[in-house]
N, C-alpha and C positions, 0 to 999 in steps of 0.2 A: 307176411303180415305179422305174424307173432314173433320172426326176428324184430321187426321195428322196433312194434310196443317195449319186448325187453329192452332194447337197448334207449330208448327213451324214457321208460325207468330206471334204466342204472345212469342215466346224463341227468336227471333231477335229483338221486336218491346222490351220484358225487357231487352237484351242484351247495343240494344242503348239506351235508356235511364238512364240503371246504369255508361254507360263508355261516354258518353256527356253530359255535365252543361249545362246551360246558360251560365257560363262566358267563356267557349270554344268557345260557338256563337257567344259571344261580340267581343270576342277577333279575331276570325278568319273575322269576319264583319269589323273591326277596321283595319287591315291588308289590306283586299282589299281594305277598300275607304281609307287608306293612301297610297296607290299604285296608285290608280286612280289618286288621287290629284297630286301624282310624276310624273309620266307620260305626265300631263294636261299640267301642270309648265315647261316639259322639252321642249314637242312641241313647246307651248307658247313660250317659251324661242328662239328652233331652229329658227324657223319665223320670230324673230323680228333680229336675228341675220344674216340672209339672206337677210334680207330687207335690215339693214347697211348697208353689206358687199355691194350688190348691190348698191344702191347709191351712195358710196363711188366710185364706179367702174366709172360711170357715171359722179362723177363730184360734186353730192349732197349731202352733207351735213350734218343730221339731226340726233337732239338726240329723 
């Protein structure tokens, strides 16, 4: 029984390493922190765009 199991962890454990790179990792890593960054930027962005609109409301001003 505990032959199997090894041996049907070492047939997944060759499985993902013949069909995953590293450049799959870079690339899938690169994806999320350029999503992360978009997201960041978008909040940032809504915030400062509320803030206007607010002020504006009030009477104020400001760039």
């Amino acid at each position: 029984m505990d032959a199997e199991i090894t041996n049907a962890l070492n047939t997944v454990g060759t499985t993902l390493n013949e069909s995953i790179s590293p450049g799959d990792v870079a690339t899938i890593i690169g994806i999320v922190l350029a999503g992360g960054i978009a997201l960041y930027l978008t909040w940032f962005g809504i915030r400062k765009l509320i803030s206007v609109v607010k002020n504006a409301m009030r009477g104020r001003l400001k760039v």
